[in-house]
C-alpha positions as YAML, in Angstrom:
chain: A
units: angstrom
residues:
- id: 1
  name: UNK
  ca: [-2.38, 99.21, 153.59]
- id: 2
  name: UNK
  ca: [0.31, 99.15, 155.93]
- id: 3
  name: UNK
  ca: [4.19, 99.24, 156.29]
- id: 4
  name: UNK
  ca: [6.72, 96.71, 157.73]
- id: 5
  name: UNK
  ca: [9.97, 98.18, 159.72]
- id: 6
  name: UNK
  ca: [13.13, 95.81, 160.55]
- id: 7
  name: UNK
  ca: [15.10, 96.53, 162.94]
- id: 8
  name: UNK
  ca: [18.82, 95.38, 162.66]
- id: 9
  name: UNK
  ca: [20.84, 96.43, 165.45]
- id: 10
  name: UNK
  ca: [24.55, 96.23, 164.73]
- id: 11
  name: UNK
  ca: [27.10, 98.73, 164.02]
- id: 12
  name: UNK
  ca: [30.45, 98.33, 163.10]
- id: 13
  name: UNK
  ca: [31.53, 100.87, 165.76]
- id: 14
  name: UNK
  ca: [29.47, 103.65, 167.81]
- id: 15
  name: UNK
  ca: [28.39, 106.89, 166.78]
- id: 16
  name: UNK
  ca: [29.43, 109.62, 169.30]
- id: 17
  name: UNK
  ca: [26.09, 111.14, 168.91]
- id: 18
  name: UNK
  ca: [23.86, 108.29, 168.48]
- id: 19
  name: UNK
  ca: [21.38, 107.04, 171.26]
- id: 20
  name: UNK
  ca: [19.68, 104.60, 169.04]
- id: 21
  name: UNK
  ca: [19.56, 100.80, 170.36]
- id: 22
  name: UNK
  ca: [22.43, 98.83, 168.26]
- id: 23
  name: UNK
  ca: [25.53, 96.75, 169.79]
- id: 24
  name: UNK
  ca: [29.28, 96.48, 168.28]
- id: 25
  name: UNK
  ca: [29.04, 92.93, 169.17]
- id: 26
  name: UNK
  ca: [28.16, 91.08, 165.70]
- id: 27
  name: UNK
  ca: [28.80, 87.65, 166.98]
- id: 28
  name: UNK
  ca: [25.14, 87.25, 167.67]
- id: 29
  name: UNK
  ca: [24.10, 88.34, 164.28]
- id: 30
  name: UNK
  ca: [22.81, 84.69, 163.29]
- id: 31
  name: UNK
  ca: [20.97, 84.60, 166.36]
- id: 32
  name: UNK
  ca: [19.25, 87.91, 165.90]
- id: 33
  name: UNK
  ca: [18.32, 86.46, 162.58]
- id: 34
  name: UNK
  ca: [16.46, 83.52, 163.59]
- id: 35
  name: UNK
  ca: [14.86, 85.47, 166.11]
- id: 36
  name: UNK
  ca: [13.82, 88.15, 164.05]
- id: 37
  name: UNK
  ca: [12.09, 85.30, 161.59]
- id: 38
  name: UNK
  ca: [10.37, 83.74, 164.56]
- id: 39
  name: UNK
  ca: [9.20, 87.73, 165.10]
- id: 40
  name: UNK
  ca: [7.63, 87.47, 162.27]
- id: 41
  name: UNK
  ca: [5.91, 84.29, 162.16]
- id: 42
  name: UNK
  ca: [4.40, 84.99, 166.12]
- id: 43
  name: UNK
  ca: [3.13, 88.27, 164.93]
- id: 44
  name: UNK
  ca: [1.95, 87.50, 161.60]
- id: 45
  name: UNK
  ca: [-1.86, 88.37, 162.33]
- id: 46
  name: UNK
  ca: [-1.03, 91.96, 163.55]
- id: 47
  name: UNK
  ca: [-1.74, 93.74, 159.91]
- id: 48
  name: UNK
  ca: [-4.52, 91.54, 159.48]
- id: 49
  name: UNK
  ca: [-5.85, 91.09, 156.14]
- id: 50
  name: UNK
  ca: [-3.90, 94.05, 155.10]
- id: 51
  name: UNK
  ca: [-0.90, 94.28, 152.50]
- id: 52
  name: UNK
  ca: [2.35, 95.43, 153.01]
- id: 53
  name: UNK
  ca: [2.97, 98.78, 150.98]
- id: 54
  name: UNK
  ca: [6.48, 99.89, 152.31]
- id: 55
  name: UNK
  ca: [9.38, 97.86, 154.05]
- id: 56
  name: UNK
  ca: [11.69, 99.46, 155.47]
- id: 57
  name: UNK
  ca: [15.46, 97.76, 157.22]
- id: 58
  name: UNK
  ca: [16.23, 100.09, 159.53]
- id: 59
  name: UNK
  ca: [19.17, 100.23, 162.35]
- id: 60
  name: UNK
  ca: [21.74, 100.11, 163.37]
- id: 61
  name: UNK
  ca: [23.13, 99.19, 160.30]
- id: 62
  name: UNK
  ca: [20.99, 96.74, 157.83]
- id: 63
  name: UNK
  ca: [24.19, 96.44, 155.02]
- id: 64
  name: UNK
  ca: [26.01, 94.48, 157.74]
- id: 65
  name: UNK
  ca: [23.98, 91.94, 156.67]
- id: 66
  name: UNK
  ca: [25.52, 88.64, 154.90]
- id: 67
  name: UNK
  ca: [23.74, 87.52, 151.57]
- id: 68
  name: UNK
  ca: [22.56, 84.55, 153.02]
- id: 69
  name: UNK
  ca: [21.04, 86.48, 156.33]
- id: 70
  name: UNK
  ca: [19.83, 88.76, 154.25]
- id: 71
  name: UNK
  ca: [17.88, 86.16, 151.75]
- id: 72
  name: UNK
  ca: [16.78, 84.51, 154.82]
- id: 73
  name: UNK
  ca: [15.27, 87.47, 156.09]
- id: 74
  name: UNK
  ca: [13.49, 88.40, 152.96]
- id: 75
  name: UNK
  ca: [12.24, 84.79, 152.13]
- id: 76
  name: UNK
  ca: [10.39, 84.81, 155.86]
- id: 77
  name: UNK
  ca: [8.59, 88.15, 154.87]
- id: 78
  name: UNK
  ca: [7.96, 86.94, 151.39]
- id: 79
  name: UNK
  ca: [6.44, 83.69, 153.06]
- id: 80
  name: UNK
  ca: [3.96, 86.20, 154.87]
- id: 81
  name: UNK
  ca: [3.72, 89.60, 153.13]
- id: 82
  name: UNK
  ca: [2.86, 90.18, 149.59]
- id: 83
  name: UNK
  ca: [3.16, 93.58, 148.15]
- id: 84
  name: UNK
  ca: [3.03, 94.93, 144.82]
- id: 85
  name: UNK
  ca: [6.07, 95.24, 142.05]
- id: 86
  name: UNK
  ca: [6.14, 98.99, 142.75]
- id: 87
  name: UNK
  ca: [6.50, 98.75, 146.64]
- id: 88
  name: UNK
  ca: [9.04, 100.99, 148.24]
- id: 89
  name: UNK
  ca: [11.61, 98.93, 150.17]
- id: 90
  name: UNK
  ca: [14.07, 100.70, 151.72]
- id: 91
  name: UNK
  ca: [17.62, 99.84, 153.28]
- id: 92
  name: UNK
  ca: [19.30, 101.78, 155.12]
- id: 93
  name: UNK
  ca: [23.24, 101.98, 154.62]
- id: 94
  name: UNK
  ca: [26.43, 103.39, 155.22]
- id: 95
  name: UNK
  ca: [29.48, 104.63, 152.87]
- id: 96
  name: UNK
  ca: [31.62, 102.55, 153.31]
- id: 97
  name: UNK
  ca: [29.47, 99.09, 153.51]
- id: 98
  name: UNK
  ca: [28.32, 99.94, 149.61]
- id: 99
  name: UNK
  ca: [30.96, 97.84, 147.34]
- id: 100
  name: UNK
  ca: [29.22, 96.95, 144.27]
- id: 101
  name: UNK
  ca: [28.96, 93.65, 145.62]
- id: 102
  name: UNK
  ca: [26.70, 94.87, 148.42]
- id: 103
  name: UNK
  ca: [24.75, 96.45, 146.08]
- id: 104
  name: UNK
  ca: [24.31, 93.97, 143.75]
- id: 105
  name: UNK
  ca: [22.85, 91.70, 146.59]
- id: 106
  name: UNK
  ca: [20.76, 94.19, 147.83]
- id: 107
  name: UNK
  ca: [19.00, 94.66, 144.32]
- id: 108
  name: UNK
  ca: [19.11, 90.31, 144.33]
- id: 109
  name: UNK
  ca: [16.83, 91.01, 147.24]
- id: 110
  name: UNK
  ca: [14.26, 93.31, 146.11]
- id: 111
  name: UNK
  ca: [15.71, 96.88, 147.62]
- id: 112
  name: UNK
  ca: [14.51, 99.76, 145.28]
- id: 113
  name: UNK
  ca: [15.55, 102.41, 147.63]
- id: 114
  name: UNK
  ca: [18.58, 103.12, 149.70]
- id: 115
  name: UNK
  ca: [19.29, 105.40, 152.71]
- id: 116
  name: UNK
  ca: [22.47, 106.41, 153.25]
- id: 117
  name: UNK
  ca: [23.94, 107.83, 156.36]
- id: 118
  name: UNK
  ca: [26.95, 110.23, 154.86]
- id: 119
  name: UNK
  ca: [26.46, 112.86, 157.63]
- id: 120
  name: UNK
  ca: [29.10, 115.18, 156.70]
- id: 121
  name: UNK
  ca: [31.78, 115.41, 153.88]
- id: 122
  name: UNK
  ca: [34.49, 117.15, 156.41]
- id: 123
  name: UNK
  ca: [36.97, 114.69, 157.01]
- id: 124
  name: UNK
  ca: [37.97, 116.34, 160.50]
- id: 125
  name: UNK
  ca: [34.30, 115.94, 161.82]
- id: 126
  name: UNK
  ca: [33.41, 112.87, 160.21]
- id: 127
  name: UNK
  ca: [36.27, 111.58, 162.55]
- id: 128
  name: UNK
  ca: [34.96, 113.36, 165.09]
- id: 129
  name: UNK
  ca: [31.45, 111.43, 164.50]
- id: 130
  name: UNK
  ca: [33.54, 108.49, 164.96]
- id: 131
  name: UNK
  ca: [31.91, 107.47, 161.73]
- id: 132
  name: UNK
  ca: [33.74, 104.42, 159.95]
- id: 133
  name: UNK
  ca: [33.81, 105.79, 156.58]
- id: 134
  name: UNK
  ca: [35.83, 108.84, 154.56]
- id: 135
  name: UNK
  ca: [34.73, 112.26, 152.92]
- id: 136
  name: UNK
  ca: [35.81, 110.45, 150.04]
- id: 137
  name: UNK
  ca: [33.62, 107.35, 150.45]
- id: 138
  name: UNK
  ca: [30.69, 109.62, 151.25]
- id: 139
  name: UNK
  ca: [30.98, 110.71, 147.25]
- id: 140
  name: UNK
  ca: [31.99, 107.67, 145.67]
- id: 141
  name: UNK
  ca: [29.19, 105.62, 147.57]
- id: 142
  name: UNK
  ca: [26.94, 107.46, 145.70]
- id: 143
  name: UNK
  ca: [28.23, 107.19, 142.91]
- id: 144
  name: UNK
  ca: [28.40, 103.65, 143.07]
- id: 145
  name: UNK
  ca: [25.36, 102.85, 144.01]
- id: 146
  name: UNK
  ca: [23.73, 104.96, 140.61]
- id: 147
  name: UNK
  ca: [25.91, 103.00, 138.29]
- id: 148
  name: UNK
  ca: [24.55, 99.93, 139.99]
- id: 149
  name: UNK
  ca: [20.64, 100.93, 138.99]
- id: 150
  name: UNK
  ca: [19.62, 102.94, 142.25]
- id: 151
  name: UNK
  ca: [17.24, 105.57, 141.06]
- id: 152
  name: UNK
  ca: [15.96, 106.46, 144.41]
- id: 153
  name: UNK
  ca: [19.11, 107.36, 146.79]
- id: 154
  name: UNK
  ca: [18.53, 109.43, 150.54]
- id: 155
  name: UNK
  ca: [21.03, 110.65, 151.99]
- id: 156
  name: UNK
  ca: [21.44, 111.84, 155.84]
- id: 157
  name: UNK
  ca: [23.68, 114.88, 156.74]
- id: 158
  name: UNK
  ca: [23.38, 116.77, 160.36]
- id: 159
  name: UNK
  ca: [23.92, 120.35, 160.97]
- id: 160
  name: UNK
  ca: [24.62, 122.46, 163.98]
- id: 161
  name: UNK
  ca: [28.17, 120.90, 165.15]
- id: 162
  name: UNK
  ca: [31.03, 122.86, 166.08]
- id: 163
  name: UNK
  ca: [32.95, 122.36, 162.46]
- id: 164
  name: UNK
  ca: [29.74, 123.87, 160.53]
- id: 165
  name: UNK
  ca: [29.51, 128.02, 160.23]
- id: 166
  name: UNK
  ca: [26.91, 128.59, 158.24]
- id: 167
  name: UNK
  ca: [28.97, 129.04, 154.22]
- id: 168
  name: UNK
  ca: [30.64, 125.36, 155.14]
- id: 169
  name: UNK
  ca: [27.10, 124.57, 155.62]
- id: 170
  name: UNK
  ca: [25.37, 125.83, 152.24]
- id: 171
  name: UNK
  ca: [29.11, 124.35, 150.82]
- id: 172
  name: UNK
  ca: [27.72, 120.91, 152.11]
- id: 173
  name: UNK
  ca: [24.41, 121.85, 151.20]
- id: 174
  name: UNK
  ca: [25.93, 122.32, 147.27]
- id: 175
  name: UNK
  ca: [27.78, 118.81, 147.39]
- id: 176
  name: UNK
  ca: [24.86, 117.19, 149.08]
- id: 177
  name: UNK
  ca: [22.43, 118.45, 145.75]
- id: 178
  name: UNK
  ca: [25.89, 117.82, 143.24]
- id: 179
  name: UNK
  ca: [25.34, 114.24, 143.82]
- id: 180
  name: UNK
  ca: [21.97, 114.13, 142.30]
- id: 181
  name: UNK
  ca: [19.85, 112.12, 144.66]
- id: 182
  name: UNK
  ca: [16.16, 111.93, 145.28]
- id: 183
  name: UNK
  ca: [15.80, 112.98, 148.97]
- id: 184
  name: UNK
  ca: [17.76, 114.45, 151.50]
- id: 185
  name: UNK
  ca: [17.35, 114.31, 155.64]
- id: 186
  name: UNK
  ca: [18.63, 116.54, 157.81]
- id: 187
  name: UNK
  ca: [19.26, 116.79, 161.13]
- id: 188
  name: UNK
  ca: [20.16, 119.35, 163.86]
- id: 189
  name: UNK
  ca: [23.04, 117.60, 165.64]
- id: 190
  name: UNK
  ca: [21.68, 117.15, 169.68]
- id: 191
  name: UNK
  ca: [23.57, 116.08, 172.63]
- id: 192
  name: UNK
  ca: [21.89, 112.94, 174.20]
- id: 193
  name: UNK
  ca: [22.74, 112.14, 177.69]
- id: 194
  name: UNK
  ca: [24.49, 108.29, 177.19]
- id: 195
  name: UNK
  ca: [25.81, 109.05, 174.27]
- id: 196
  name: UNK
  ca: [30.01, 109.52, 173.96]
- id: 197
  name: UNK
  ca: [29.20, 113.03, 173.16]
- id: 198
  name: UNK
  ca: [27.28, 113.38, 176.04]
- id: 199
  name: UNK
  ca: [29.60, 112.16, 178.40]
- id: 200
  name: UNK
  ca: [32.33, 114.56, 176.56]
- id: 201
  name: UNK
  ca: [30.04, 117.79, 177.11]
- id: 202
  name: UNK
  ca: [29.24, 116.83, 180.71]
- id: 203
  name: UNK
  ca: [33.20, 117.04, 181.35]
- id: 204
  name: UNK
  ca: [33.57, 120.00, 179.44]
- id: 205
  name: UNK
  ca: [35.03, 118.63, 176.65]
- id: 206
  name: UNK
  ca: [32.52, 119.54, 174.17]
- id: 207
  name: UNK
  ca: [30.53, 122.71, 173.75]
- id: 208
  name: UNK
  ca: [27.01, 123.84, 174.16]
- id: 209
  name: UNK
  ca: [25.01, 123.45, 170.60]
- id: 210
  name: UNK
  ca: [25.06, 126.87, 169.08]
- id: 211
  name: UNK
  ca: [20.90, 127.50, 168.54]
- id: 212
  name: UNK
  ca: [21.28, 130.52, 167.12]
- id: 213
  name: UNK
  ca: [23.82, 129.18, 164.32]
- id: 214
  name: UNK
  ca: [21.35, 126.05, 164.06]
- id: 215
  name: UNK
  ca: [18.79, 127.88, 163.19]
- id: 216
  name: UNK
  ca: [20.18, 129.56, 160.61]
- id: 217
  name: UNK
  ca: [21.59, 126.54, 159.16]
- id: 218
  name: UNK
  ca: [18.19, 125.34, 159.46]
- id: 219
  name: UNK
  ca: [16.88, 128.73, 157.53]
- id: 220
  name: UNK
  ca: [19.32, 128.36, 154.36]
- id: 221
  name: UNK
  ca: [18.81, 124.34, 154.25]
- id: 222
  name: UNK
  ca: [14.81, 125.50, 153.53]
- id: 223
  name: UNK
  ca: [16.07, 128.25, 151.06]
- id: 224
  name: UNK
  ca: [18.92, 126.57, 149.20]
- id: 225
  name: UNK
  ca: [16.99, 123.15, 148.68]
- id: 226
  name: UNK
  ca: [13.71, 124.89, 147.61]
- id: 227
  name: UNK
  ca: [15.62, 126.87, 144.77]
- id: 228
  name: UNK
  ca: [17.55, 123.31, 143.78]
- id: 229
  name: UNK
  ca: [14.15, 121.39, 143.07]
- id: 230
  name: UNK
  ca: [13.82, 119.62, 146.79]
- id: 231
  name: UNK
  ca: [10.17, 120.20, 148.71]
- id: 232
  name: UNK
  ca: [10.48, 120.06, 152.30]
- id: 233
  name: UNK
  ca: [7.44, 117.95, 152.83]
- id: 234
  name: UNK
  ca: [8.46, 117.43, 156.61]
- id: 235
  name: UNK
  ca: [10.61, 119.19, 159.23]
- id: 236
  name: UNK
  ca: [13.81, 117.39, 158.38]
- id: 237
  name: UNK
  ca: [12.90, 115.84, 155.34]
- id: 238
  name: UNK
  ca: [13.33, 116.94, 151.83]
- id: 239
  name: UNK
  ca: [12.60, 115.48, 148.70]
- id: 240
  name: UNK
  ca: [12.49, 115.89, 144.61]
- id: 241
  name: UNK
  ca: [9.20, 115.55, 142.77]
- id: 242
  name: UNK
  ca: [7.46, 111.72, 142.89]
- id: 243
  name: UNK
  ca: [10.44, 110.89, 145.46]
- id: 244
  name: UNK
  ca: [8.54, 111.70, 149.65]
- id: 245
  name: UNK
  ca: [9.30, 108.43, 151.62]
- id: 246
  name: UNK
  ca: [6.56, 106.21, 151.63]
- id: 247
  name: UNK
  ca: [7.59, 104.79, 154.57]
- id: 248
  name: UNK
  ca: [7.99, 107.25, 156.95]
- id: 249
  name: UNK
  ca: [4.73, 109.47, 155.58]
- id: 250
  name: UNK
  ca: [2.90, 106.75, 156.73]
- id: 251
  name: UNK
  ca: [4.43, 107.25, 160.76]
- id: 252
  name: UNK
  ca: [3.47, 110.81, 159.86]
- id: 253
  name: UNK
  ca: [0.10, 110.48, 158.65]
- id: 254
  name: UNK
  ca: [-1.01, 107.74, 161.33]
- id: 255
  name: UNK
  ca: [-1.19, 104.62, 159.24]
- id: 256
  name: UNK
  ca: [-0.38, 100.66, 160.86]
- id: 257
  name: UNK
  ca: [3.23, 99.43, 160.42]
- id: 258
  name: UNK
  ca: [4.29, 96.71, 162.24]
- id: 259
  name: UNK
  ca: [7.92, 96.76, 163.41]
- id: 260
  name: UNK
  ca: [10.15, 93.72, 164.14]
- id: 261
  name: UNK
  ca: [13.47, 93.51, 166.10]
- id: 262
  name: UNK
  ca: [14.39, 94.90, 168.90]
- id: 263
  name: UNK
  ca: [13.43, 98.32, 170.12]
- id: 264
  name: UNK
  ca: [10.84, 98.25, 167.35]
- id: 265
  name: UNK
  ca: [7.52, 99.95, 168.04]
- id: 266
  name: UNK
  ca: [4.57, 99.06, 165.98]
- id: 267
  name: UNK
  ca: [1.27, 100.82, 165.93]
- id: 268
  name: UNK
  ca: [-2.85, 100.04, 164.76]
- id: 269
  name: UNK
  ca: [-4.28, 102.69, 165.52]
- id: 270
  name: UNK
  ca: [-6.07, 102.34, 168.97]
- id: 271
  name: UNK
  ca: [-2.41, 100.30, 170.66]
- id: 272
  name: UNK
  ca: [1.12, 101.12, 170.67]
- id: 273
  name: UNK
  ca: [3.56, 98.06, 171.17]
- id: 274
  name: UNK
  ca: [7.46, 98.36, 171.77]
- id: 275
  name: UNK
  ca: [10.01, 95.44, 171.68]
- id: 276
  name: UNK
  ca: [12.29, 95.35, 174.49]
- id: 277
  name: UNK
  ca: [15.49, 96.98, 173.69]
- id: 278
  name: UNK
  ca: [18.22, 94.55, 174.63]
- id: 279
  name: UNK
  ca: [19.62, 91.85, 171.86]
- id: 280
  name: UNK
  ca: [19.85, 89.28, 174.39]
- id: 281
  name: UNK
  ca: [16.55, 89.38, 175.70]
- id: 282
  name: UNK
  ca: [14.61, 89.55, 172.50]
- id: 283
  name: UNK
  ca: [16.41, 86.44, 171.37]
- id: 284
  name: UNK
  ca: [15.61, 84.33, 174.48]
- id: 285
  name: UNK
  ca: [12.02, 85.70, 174.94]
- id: 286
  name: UNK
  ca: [11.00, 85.52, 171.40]
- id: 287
  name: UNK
  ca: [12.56, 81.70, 171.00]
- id: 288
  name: UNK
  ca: [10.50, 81.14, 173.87]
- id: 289
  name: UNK
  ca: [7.32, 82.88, 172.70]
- id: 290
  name: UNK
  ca: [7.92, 84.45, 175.90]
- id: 291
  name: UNK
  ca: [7.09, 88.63, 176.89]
- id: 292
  name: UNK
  ca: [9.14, 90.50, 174.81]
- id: 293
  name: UNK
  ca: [6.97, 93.65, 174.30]
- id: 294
  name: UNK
  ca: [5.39, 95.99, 175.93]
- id: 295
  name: UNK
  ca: [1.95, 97.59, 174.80]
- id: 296
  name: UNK
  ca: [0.08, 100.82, 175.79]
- id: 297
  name: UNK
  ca: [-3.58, 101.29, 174.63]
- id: 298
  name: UNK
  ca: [-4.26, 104.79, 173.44]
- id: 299
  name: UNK
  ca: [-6.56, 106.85, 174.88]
- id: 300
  name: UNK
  ca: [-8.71, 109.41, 172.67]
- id: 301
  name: UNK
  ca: [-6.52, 112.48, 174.25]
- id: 302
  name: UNK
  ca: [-3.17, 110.30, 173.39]
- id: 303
  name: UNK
  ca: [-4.03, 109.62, 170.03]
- id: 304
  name: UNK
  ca: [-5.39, 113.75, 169.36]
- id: 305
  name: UNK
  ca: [-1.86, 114.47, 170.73]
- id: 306
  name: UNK
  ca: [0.09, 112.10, 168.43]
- id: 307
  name: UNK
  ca: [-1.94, 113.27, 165.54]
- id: 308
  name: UNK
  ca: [-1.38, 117.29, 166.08]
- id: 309
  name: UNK
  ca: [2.71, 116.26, 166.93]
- id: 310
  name: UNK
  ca: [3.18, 114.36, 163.85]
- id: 311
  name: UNK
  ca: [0.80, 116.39, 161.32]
- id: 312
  name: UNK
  ca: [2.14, 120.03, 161.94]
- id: 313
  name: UNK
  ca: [5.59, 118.85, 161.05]
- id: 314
  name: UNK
  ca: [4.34, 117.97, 157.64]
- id: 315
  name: UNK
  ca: [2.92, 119.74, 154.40]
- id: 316
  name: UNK
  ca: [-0.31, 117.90, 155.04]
- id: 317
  name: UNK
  ca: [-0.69, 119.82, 158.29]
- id: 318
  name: UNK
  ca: [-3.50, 119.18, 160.80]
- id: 319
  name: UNK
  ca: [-6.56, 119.51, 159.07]
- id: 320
  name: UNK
  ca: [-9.50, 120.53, 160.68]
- id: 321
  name: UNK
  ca: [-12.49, 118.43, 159.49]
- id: 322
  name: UNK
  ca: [-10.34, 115.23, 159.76]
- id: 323
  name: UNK
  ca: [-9.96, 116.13, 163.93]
- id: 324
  name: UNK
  ca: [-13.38, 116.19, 163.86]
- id: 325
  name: UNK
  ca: [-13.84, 113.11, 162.15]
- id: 326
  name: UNK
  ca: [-11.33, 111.08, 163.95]
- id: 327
  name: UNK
  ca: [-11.53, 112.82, 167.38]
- id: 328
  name: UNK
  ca: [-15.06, 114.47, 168.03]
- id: 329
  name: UNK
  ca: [-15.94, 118.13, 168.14]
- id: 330
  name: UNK
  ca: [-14.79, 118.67, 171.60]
- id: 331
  name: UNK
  ca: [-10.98, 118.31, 170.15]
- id: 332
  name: UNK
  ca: [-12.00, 120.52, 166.98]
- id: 333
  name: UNK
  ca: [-13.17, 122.92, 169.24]
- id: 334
  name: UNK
  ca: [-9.96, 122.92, 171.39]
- id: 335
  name: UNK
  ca: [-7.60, 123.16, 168.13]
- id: 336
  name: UNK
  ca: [-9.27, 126.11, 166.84]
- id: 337
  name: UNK
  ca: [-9.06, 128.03, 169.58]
- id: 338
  name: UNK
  ca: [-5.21, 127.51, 170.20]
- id: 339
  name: UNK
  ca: [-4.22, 127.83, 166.80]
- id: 340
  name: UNK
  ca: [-6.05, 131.48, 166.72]
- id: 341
  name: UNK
  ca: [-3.37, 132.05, 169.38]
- id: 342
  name: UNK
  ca: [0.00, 131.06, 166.83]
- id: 343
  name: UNK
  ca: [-0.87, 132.88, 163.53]
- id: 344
  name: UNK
  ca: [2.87, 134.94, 163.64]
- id: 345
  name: UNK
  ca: [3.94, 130.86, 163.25]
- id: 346
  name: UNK
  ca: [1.04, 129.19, 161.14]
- id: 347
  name: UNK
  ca: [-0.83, 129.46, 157.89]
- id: 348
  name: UNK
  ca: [-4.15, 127.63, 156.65]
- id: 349
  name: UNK
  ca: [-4.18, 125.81, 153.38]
- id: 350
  name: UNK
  ca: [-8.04, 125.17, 152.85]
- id: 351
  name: UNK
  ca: [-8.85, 123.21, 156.10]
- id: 352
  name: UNK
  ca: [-5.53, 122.29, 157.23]
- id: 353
  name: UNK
  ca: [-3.27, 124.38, 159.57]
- id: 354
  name: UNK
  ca: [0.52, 124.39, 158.54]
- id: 355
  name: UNK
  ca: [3.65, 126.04, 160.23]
- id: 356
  name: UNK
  ca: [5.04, 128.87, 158.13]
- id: 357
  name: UNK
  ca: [9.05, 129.27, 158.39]
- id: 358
  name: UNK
  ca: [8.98, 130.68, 161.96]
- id: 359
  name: UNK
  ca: [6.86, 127.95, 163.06]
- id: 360
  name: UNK
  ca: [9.22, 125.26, 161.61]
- id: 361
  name: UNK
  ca: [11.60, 126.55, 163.91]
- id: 362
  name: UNK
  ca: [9.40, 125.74, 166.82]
- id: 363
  name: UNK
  ca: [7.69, 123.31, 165.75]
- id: 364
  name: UNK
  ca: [7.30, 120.51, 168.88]
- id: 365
  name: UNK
  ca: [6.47, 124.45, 170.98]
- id: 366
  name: UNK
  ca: [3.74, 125.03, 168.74]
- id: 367
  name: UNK
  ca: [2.31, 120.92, 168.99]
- id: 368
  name: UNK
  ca: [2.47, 120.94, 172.72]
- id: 369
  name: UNK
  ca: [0.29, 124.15, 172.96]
- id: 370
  name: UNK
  ca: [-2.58, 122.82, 170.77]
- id: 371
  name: UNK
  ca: [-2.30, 119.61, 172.73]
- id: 372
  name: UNK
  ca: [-5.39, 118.63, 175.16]
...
């Protein structure tokens, strides 16, 4: 089984802190359309004989999307995809894009799952996120989209900023699990070189990211979730009972997904592929069946690596018998004696190493040392 990512790169207006690939330009959208369906139809043999199990719009921002564009979209897949009734599809959203007429179409279209990028419910640094929507909206959004049927609602908030100490954090924390949704993501707020923010801190207009605060944001997220019914299945992921994303566990536990748009990566196992990551060449190359990937073949030592970097962020951990399975005992060999070296930041479940809370705080550290 396998899942199916879209990418849909438009925004209404940039993110300070976002390096993601999306333009402000939507005049193009139709274009990117058609491409994207051509996308699909060059690369329809790269799952194989395998079904799709998740689908995932990702961005940018995928509720930009017109009805029509949006039925267009999801008749190509449906044309050469099937999936089960059950099937998570996920769309991700923001606040102020969710009228009940956007919802409504997104249910038309077969969405079961939405993921919503709130961020924050301060006013002051949702401005200062240049977000496009209000504290307000990032409540009634919610809201709205439960009385419209959505059972299965994410949200995204980030931590660490300069407006957060750490009781306006567990305050966000309490409206975050108020609004009863399924999952929550969280995210440490970092300072990318290109981004605005970036640019602002390298003039010293913006400070330093306070680690120290971070991580004890990061400390009472783990706490105060846990005792309100959320598992932390992955670093920055948290979810209720029945309600881990499907799609992204599958990233996590090394499954194919195919990904379409630009910047998209897509993966099988022994290959990695990446779409170029410029709107103007992915529409002329792929309307011209012309080069608009790249792809890197995996070596055993790359794909060891990926595996221990994606597995010890997760509850599933890196489990000892599968390394040897997928890998050889040369690798198994190697991971056992590193992780004898990290038990103040580890734990073993039956076969599988997992990062207690110190080692969640260092987790990429702790990957990079059992690396070959």
């Amino acid at each position: 089984m396998a899942g199916l990512y879209v990418h849909i790169p438009f925004c209404k207006q940039a993110c300070h802190y976002c390096d993601f690939h999306f333009s402000t330009n939507l005049k193009h959208k139709p274009d990117l359309v058609k491409a994207l369906c051509s996308e699909l139809a060059l690369r329809k043999d790269y799952l194989g004989t395998q079904h799709i199990e998740t689908l995932y719009f990702g961005g940018g921002t995928p509720s930009l999307l017109s009805e029509e564009e949006l039925t267009v979209l999801m008749t190509a897949i449906r044309g050469i995809y099937t999936w089960p009734e059950n099937t998570e599809c996920t769309i991700e959203c923001n606040p102020d894009d969710l009228t009940a007429e956007t919802l409504a179409r997104l249910r038309r279209n077969g969405f079961n799952r939405l993921s919503i990028g709130l961020q924050s419910f301060n006013e002051e640094e949702l401005r200062w996120m240049n977000r496009a929507h209000t504290a307000a909206e990032s409540v009634e959004c919610v809201k709205r989209a439960q009385e419209a049927g959505f059972s299965n609602i994410s949200i995204d908030l980030i931590y660490g900023s300069k407006f957060q100490n750490l009781q306006q954090w567990r305050e966000t924390l309490q409206m975050a699990v108020d609004l009863n949704v399924q999952h929550i993501s969280a995210y440490n707020l970092t300072i990318e070189t290109k981004t605005a923010l970036g640019v602002k801190h390298n003039r010293g207009e913006e400070p330093l990211i306070d680690e120290n605060l971070s991580s004890r944001q990061f400390e009472e997220m783990i706490r105060f979730l846990g005792a309100n019914g959320f598992e932390q299945y992955e670093i920055s992921n948290f979810a209720k009972s029945g309600y881990i994303a499907q799609h992204n566990s599958r990233y996590w536990l090394g499954y194919t997904y195919l990904g379409i748009g630009p910047s998209a990566h897509s993966y099988n196992g022994q290959t990695r592929q990446w779409n170029v990551s410029s709107n103007a060449t992915y529409i002329r190359e792929v309307t011209a069946n012309g080069a608009f990937y790249e792809t890197e073949t995996l070596s055993l030592d790359n794909r060891y690596n990926e595996y221990v970097l994606t597995r010890l962020r997760t509850i599933w951990g890196c489990d000892v018998e599968e390394i040897q399975r997928l890998f050889g005992e040369r690798y198994k060999t190697r991971f056992l004696a590193e992780a004898q070296k990290m038990t103040e930041y580890t734990e073993w479940r039956h076969d599988a190493l997992l990062l207690n809370g110190n080692g969640k705080l260092i987790a990429d550290k702790l990957a990079m040392e059992l690396f070959v």
